[in-house]
N, C-alpha and C positions, 0 to 999 in steps of 0.2 A: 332371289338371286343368291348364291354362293360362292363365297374365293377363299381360295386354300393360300395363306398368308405364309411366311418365316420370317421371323422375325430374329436378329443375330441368329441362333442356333436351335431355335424354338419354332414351331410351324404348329396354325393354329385352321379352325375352319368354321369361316362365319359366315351366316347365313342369317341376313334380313329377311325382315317380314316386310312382302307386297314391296311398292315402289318408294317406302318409306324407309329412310335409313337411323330412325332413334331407335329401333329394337330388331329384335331376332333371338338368334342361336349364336354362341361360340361354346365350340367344341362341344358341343349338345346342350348346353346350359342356358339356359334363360337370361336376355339380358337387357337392359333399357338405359337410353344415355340421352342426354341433352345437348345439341353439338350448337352452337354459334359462332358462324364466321364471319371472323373481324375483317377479311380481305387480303389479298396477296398471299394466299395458299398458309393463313395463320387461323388459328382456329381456337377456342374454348370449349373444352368439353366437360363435364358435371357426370359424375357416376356412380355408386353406392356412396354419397355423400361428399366426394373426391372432385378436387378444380383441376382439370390438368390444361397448359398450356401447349398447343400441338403444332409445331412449325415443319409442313412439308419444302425438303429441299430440294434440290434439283438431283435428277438421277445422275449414277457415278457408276460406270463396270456394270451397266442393266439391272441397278439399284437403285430405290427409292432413298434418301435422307430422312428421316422423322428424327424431329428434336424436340422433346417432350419434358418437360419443364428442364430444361437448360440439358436434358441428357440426349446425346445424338447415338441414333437405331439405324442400321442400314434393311432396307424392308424389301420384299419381293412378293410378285403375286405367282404362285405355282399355278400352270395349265394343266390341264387332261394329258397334257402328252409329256411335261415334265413329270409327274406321279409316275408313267408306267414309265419311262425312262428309269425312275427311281425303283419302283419293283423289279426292274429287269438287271439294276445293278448296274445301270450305266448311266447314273446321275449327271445335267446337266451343269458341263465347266469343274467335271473331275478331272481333267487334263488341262484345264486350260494355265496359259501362262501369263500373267501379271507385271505390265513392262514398267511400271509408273505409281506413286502415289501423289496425288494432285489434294488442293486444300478446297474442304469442303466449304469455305465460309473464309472471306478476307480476316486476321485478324494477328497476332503478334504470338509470335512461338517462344514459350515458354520452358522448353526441353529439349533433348534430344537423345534418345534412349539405343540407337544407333548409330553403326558407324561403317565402312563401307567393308565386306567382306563378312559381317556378321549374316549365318544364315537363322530364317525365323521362319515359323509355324502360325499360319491361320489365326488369326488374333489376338498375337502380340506386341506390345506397349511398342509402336516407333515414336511419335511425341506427344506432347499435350499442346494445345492451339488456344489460345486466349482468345474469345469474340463475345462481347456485347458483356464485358466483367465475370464470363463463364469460363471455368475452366475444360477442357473438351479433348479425352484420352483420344489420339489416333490411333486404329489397331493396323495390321495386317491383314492386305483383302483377303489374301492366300499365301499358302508357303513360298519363301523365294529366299535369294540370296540380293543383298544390298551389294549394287554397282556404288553409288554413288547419294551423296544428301547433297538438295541443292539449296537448305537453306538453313541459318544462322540464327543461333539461341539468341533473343533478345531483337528482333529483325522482324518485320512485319510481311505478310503474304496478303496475297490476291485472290480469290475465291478464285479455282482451276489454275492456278500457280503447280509447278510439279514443285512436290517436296523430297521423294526420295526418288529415284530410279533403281531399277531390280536389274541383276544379271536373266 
């Protein structure tokens, strides 16, 4: 089996072996992993010598969360028919518009890097989100101009709380 990954800005393509998922191919390369999960979509993985801690979150904008030792990835699986969208130049959600930024994880805001009227580009710094004594950069899902922040430096959020609103 084979899925064409992105990962932030990077798109990869991995390809297990048979119905077992410690080994395969990424990106033609040979590779072998030890995965044990601990429960509730938390996971241990071991890999050229490496512990990585892998926390799947809940999907956000038809995004997966991966929070991989305390760093959070927003992850997507590309189809057969996004690929030729994408050769054809008419890539999936190059239009689209972005009405909300919502918190991935309850936790207490530590910044605020906007403000209402500031316009921003595709993965730029709106705050940092305290959870679980990690610090955790929020980006921009997509270009947009800031309506509105609806929440307060030093203030705690609700996992799916909106934090900024977009014009």
């Amino acid at each position: 089996m084979s899925k064409r990954i992105r990962i932030e800005e990077s798109e990869f393509l991995v390809e297990f072996t048979g119905d077992r998922r410690d080994s395969g191919k990424l990106n033609g390369d040979d590779f072998e992993w030890d995965v044990a999960e601990l429960g509730n979509g938390i996971y241990h993985i071991l890999k050229d010598s490496k512990s990585y801690n892998v926390e799947v979150l809940p999907e956000m904008d038809g995004k997966k969360g991966l929070k991989v030792n305390g760093t959070i990835y927003q992850s997507e699986t590309i189809g057969q028919f996004d690929e030729l969208l994408k050769k054809l130049g008419m890539e999936k959600g190059a239009g689209s518009k972005v009405n909300e930024l919502k918190a991935p994880m309850p936790g207490l805001v530590l910044s605020i890097d906007v403000a209402a009227g500031d316009q921003l580009k595709k993965g730029d710094r709106v705050l940092v989100l305290e959870a679980m004594k990690m610090e955790n950069v929020i980006k921009a899902p997509a270009d947009a101009v800031v309506a509105s922040v609806e929440v307060e430096k030093g203030k705690t959020v609700e996992k799916n709380q909106v934090m900024v609103r977009f014009t």
